[in-house]
C-alpha beads as a LAMMPS data file, in Angstrom:
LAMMPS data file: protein, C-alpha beads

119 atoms
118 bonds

1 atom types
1 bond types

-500.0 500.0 xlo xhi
-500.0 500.0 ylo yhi
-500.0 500.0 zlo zhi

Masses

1 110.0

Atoms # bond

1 1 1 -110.551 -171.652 -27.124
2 1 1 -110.732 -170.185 -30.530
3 1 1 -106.822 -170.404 -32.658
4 1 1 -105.998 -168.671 -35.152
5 1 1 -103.754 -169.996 -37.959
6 1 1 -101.947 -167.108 -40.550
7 1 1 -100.446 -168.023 -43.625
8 1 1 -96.603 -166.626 -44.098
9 1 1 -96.098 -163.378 -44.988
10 1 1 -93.290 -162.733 -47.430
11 1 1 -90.668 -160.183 -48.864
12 1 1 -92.081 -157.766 -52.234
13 1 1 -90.997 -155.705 -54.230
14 1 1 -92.631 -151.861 -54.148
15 1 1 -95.775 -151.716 -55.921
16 1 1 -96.161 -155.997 -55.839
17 1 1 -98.741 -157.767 -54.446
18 1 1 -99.467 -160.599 -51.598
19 1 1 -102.361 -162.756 -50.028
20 1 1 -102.788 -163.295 -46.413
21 1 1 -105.181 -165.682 -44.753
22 1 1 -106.290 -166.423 -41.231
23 1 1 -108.025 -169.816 -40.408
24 1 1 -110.036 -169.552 -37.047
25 1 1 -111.028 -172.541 -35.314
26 1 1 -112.871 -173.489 -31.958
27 1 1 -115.675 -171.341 -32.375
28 1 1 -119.002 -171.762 -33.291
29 1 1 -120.148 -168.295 -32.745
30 1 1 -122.257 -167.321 -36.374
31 1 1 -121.587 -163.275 -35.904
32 1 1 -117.815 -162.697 -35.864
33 1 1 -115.608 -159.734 -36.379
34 1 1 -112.335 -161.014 -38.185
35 1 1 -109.515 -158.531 -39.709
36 1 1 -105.910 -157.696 -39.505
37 1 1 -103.796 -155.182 -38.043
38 1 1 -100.196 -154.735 -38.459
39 1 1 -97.604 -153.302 -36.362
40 1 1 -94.032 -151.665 -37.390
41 1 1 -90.903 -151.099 -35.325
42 1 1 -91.523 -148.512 -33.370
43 1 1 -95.157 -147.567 -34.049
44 1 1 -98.501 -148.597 -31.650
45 1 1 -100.538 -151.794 -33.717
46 1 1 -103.002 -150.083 -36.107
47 1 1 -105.948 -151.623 -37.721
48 1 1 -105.909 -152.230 -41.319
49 1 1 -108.903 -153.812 -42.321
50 1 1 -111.918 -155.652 -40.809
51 1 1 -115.235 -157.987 -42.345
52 1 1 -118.064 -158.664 -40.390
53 1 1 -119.774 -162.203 -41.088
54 1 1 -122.405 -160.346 -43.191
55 1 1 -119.626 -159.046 -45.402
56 1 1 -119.659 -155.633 -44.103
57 1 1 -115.986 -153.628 -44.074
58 1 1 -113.643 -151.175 -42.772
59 1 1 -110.448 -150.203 -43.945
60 1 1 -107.492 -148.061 -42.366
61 1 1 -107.062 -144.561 -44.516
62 1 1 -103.701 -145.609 -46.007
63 1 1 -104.850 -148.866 -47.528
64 1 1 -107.587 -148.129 -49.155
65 1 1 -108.291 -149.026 -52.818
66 1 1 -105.145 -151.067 -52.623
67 1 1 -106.024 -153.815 -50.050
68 1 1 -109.097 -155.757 -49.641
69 1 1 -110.460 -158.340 -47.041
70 1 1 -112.858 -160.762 -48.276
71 1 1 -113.644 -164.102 -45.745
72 1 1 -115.622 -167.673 -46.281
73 1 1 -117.468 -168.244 -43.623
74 1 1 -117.932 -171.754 -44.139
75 1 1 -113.933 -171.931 -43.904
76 1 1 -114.272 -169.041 -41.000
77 1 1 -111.165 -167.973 -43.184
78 1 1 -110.249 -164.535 -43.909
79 1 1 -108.077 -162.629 -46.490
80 1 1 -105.946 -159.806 -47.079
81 1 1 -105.117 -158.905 -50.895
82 1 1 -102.381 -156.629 -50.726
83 1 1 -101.421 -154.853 -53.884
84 1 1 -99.520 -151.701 -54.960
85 1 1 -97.768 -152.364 -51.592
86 1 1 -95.474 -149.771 -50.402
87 1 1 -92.080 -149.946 -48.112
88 1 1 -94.399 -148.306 -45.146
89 1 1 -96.256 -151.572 -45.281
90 1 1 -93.533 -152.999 -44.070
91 1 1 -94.787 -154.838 -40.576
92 1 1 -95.517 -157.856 -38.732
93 1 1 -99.885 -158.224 -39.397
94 1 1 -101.803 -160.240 -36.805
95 1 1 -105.007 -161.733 -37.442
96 1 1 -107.775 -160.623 -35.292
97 1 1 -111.404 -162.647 -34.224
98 1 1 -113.913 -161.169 -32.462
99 1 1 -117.121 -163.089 -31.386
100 1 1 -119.861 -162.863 -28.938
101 1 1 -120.656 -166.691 -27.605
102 1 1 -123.094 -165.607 -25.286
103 1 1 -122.944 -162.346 -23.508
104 1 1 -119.967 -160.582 -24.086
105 1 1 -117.771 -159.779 -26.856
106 1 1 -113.947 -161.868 -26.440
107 1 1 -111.149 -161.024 -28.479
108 1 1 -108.125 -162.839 -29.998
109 1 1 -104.963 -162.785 -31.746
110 1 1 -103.078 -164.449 -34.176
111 1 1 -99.352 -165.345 -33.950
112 1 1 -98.453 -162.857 -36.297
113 1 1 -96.450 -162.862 -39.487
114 1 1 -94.331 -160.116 -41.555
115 1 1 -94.570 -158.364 -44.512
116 1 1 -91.460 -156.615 -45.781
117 1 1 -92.063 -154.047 -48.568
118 1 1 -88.873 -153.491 -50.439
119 1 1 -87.711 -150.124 -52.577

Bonds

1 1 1 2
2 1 2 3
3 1 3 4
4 1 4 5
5 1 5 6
6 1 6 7
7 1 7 8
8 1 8 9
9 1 9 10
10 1 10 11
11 1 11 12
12 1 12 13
13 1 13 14
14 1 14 15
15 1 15 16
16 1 16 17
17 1 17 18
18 1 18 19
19 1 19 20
20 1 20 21
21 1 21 22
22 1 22 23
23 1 23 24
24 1 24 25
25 1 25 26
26 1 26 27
27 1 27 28
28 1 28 29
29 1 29 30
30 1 30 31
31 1 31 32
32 1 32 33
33 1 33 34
34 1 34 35
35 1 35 36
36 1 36 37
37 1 37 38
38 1 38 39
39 1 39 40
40 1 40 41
41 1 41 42
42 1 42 43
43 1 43 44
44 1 44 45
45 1 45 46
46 1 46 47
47 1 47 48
48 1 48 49
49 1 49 50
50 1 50 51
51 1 51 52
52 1 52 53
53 1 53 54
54 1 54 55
55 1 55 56
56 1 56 57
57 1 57 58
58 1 58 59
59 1 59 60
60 1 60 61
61 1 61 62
62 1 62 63
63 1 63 64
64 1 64 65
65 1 65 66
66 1 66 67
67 1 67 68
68 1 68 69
69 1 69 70
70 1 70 71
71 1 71 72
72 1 72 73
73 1 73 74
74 1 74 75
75 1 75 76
76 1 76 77
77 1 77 78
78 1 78 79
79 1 79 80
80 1 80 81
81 1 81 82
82 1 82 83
83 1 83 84
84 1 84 85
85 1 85 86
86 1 86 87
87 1 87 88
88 1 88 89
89 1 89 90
90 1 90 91
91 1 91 92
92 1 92 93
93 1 93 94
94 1 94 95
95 1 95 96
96 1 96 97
97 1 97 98
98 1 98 99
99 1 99 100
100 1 100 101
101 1 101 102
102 1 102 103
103 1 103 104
104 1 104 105
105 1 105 106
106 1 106 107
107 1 107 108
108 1 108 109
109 1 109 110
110 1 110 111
111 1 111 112
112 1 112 113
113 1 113 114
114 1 114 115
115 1 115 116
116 1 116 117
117 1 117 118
118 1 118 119
């Protein structure tokens, strides 16, 4: 059973920055898919950003060239450097694993933790 482990997410001022991480454990699956996706009252969960273990990414529109998701994969950690962060980043942001142990793909979810952006 893989677990994943966030670090707290905080309260910021507009236009500050923050650092997530995600620590996976209980796989041993080399190819992953890690990332985070957040979620704000009253909108669906959207992804924000995503690293493949070869270091390849994906970003949502409205983050770009402000966040960026790096990962060790000897830690099987991931990050999330937030900066120039806005009030409509405001949301709880769940860590995300994705791995392939054998023949299919299984997915899982952190416990989540929030981010308030204030004005």
């Amino acid at each position: 059973q893989v677990q994943l482990v966030e670090s707290a997410g905080g309260l910021v001022q507009s236009g500050g920055s923050l650092r997530l991480s995600c620590a996976a454990s209980g796989s041993s699956s080399i190819i992953n898919v890690m990332g985070w996706y957040r979620q704000a009252p009253g909108k669906q969960r959207e992804l924000v950003a995503s690293i493949t273990t070869a270091g390849s990414t994906n970003y949502a529109d409205s983050v770009k060239g402000r966040f960026t998701i790096s990962r060790d994969n000897t830690k099987k950690t991931v990050y999330l450097q937030m900066n120039s962060l806005r009030p409509e980043d405001t949301a709880v942001y769940y860590c995300n694993f994705k791995h392939n142990p054998g023949t299919m793909w299984y997915e899982y979810w952190g416990q989540g933790t929030q981010v308030t952006v204030s004005s």
